[in-house]
N, C-alpha and C positions, 0 to 999 in steps of 0.2 A: 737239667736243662742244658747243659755245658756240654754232656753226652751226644746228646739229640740235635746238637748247634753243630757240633766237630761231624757227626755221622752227615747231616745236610751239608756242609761245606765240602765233606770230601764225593756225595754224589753229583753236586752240581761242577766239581772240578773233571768230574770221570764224563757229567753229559754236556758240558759246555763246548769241546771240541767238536761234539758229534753234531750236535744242532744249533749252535752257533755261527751262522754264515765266514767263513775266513779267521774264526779266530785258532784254528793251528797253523795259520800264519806267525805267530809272535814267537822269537826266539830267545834264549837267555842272553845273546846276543843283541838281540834286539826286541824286548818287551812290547808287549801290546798298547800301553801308554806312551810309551814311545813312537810307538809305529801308527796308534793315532792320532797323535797330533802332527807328525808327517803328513798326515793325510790332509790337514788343514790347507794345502796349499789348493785342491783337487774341489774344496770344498767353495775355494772363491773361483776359480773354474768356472765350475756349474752354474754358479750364482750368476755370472757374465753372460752363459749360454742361456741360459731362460731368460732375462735380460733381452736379450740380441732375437733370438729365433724365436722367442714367445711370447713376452708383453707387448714388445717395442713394436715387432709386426703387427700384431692386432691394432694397435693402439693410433700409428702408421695410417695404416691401410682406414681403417672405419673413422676412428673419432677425429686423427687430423687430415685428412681426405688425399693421402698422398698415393699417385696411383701405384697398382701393385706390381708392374715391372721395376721402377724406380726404387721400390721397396726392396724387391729380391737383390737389387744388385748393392744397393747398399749393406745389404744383410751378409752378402755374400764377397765385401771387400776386407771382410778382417782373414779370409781364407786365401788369399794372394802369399800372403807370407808362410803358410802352409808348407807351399816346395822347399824353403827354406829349414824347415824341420830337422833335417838330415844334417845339413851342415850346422846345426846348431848343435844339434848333439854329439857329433863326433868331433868340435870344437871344446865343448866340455870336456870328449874325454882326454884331452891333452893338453888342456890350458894350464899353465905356469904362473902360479899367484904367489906376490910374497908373502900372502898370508900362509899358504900351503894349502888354498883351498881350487877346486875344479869347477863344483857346481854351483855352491853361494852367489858368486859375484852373477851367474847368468838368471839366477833366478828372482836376486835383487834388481839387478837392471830391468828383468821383465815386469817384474809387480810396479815399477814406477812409470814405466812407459803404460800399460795398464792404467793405470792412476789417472794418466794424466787426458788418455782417450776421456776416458767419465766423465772427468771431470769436467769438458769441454761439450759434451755429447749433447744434455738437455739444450741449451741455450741453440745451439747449431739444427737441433729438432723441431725447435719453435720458429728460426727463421726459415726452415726450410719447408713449416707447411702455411707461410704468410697470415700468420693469425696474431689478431693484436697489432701491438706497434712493430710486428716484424715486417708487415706491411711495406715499409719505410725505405727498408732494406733491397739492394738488386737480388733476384732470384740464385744471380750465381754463388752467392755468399751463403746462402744456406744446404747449399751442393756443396760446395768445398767445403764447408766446417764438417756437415755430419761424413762427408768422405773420409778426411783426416781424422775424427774422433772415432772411426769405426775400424778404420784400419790403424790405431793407436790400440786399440783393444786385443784387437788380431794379434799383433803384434805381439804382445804383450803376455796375453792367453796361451799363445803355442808357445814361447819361450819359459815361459813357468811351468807348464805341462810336462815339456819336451824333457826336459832337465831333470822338473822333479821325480819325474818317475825312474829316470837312470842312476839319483842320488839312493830311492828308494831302493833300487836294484844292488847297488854298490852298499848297503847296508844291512842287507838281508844274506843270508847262508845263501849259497849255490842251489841247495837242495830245496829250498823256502822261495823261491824268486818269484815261480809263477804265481805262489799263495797272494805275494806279497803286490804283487803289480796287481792281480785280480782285486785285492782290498782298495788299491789304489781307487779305480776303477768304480767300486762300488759306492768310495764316500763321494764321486763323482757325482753320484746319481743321488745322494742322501743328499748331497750339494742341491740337486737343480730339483728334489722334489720338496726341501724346506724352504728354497727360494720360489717357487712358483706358487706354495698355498699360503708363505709372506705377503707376496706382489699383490696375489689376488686378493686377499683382504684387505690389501693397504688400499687398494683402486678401485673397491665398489662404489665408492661416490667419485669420478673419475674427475679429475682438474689437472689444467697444465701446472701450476703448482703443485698438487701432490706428485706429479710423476717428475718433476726436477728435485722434487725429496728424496725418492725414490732412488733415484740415477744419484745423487749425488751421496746416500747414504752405503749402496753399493760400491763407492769408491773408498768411504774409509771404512767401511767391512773388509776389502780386500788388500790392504794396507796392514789393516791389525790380524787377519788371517792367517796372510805369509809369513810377518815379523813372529808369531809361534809358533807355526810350523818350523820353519829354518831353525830356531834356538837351541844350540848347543847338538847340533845334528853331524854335519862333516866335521868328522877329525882329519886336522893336517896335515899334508902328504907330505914327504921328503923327495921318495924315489923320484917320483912324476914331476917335482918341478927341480931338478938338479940341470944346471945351466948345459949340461954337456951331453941328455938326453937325446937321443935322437926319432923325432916323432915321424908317423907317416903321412904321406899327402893323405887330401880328402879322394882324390884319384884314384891313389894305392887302394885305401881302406875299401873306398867303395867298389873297385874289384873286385876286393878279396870277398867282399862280403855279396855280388853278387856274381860267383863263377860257376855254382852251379844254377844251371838253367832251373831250376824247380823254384829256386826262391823269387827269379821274374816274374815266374805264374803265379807264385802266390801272393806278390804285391797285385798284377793285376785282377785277379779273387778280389782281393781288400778294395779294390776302385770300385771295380762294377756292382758288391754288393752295398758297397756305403752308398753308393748313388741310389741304388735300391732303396736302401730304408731314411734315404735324406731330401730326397726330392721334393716330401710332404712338407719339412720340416716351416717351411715361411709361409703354407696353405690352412695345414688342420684349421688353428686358433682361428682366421676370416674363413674359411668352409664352417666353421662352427656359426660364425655369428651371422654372414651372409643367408646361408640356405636354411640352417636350423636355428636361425633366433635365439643365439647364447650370450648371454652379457659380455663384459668383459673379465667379470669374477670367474665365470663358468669357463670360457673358453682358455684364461690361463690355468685353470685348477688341467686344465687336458695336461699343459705339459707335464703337470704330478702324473698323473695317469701311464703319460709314456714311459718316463723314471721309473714308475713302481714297476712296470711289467719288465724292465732293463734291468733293474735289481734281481728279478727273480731268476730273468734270466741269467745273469751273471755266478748269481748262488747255486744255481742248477749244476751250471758246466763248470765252476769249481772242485764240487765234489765230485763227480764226472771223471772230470779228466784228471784229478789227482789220484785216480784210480788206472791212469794207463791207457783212459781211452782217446784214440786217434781227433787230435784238436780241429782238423779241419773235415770230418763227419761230424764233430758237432755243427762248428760254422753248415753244415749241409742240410742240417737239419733246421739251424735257426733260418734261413734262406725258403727253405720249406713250407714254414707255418708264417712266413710272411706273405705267401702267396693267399691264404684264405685272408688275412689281417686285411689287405686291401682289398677284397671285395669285400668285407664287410662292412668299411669306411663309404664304400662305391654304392650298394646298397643302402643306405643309412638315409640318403638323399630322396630317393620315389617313395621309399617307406613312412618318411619324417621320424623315424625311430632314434633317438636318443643313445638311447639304451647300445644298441648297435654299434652305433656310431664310436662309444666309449668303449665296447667291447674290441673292436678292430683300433684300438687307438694303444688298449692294452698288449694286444697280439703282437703290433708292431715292435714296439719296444722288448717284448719277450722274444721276440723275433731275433732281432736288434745288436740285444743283449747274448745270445748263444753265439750269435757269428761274433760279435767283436770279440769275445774272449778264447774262440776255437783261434779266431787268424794271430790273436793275440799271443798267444800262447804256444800255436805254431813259429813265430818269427822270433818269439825269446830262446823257444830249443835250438834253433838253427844259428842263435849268434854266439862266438866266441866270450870270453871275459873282459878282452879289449874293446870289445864294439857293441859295452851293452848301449849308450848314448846312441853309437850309427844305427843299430836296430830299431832300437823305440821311434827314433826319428825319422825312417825310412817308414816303417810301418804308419805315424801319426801323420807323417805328409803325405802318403799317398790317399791316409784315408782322408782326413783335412782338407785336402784338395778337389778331389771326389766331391766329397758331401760341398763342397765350395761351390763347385760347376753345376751339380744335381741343384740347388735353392737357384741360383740363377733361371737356369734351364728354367724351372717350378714355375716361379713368376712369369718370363715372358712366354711359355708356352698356354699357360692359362691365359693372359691379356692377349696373346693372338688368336686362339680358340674361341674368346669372346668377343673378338671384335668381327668374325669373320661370319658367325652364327645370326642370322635377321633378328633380330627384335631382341635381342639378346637382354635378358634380368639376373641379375644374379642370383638369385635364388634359385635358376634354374641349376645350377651347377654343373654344366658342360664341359667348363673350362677346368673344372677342380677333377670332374671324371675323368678326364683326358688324361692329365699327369698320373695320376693314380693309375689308371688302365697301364702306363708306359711303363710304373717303375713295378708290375706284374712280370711284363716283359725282361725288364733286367735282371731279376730275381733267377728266372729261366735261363738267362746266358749266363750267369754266375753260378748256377748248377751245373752248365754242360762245362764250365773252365775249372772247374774243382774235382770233376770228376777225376781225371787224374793226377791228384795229388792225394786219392784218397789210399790208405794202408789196407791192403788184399788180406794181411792178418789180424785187421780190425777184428775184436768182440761185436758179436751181433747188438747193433744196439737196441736193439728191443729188449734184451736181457738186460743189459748194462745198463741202461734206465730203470728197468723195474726194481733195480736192487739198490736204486740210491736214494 
């Protein structure tokens, strides 16, 4: 038996790299239990994102009757601090602590500003759709709270992100980086597909108390998230924080790091397609429940749905591109099979098809998931050692920001499309086809803007797919 145990243990060690999604990311350097419980920070992330772009909206929008522009933009005030991205992380990469540390202190700060958004959110939700004794209350006091508790999250969200992934970066071999951000990435999505089929069973009997349980039990999950992730992670710097150092402006850096013109075009690539695949994001969950009669159990299990297809995507163009193939052909191709995703979403409505409906909701995300990790993966090759923080950050606020404006847009272009149509029901879904029809259209401009950034001695990828 001892035989037959050592022979099993050394085949599953020979096919675990091969079909184990990122696990030759871990290095003796930095081990895979290490480098998963790093990932714990990405994991309350997600949890926040479904949260914000998937219960909250449904829940928002149908059961406390708040209308849907009002919703979008609430949705869409934790991404203000987005542009800030940039300066956060190239902030870390030369901050000066007596501890000897760079990233710790920015990502402590974020998880308690985080914290404290939550903490405040439910109550601020309740005055703000006048139910109960919130009654009582002036209308603008429930504007201001869920304002301030959402752009407390925002906050909070990109500042733990932004960091964690450059701490990540800074603890991985040179040669492991992209493995390692890409895993990043993925527990992102393990993040928001075990938070979303959580939510959704905690909420099929749906009460304004359970979802203040909810909201407030998400706040000390991402509390005790971070504080294991971070443990025992940065070791203490000497060189970087020596008083006599001499750091560069944010100016300098961000010069240096945008003087060739190609890296403009590929931040704006990253705008026009996150807009693409984000504009849905504060629609799907009320397009579900509006037109095709979805609970609330049902329409948040969507946001598992879009995860899972983001997953697969991201596992795809892993093994993909750690084979050499050009990052931003993949992004071209994920841009691609977003164009069928939304008319399948689009269709799903005359048909009353379910089924569809979920199928395009999958695409999207597989979509999703190829571009973020192409553009991803293009903007890590292009950064120096010094600027892996300005990278990530330049990269996460432009997409941050995008997908900010895209949820806005979403909302008020929907409640103008339905107020302008006669007799207007929602069930007709007009207003849901319209955003959908527009971000087909971006999809298209973010092909015609990538086209040339694409490499002339690309692998044909129709072969380079078949073999992976």
């Amino acid at each position: 038996m001892n035989v037959i145990s050592q022979k099993l243990m050394r085949a599953w060690i020979r096919l675990g790299p091969r079909f184990l999604p990122f696990a030759d990311a871990a290095t003796p350097e930095l081990p895979l239990s290490r480098l998963l419980r790093l990932s714990l920070f990405q994991v309350s992330v997600g949890m926040a994102l479904v949260l914000l772009i998937g219960t909250l909206n449904r829940v928002m929008i149908v059961e406390l009757g708040v209308p849907v522009s009002l919703v979008a933009v609430m949705i869409s005030l934790p991404l203000i601090f987005a542009p800030f991205r940039a300066l956060i992380g190239f902030r870390s990469d030369i901050h000066v602590s007596a501890l000897g540390w760079r990233r710790v202190p920015f990502i402590w700060k974020g998880t308690m500003v985080q914290f404290g958004g939550l903490a405040i959110m439910p109550f601020a939700l309740l005055v703000l759709s006048g139910g109960g004794n919130a009654r009582n209350w002036p209308l603008w006091i429930g504007d201001v709270g869920a304002a301030v508790a959402f752009l407390l999250v925002g906050a909070g969200l990109h500042t733990v992100q932004t960091v964690g992934l450059a701490l990540a970066t800074d603890l991985a071999p040179a040669e492991s980086r992209p493995k390692v951000v890409g895993l990043m990435y993925v527990m992102l999505l393990f993040g928001m597909i075990a938070s979303a089929l959580i939510f959704g069973t905690l909420l099929v009997d749906f009460t304004a108390a359970r979802l203040i349980q909810v909201i407030q039990g998400c706040a000390i999950a991402t509390i005790v998230l971070n504080v294991v992730a971070l443990w025992k992670q940065e070791t203490r710097h000497t060189v970087q924080n020596r008083p006599n150092r001499v750091a560069p402006t944010f100016r300098q850096a961000w010069e240096s790091f945008t003087e060739n013109s190609r890296a403009v075009r590929r931040l704006v690539a990253v705008g026009l397609g996150t807009m693409a695949f984000s504009m849905e994001d504060v629609l799907l969950e009320p397009y579900g429940g509006q037109v095709l009669h979805l609970t609330v159990s049902s329409t948040t299990k969507l946001t598992a749905t879009l995860a899972v297809g983001g997953l697969f995507g991201f596992a795809l163009a892993s093994r993909v591109l750690s084979r050499g193939f050009d990052p931003f052909r993949m992004a071209t191709y994920g841009a691609l099979i977003g164009i069928p995703a939304f008319l399948a979403v689009i269709m799903a409505a005359p048909t009353s098809s379910i089924l569809l409906f979920g199928l395009g909701t999958a695409l999207i995300g597989f979509g999703a998931g190829l571009f973020g990790h192409g553009t991803l993966t293009a903007t890590m090759q292009n950064a120096t050692a010094e600027q892996t923080g300005l990278a990530l950050g330049a990269w996460g606020a432009v997409q941050a920001t995008a997908a900010g404006v895209a949820v806005a847009l979403g909302g008020i272009i929907r409640d103008v499309i339905a107020a302008l149509v006669p007799n207007y029901h929602p069930e007709q879904g007009v207003g849901y086809t319209a955003v959908y029809s527009l971000e087909v259209v971006l999809l298209v401009a973010t092909l015609i803007t990538m086209a040339p950034l694409l490499r002339r001695n690309s692998p044909a990828p129709a072969a380079s797919l078949a073999h992976s």
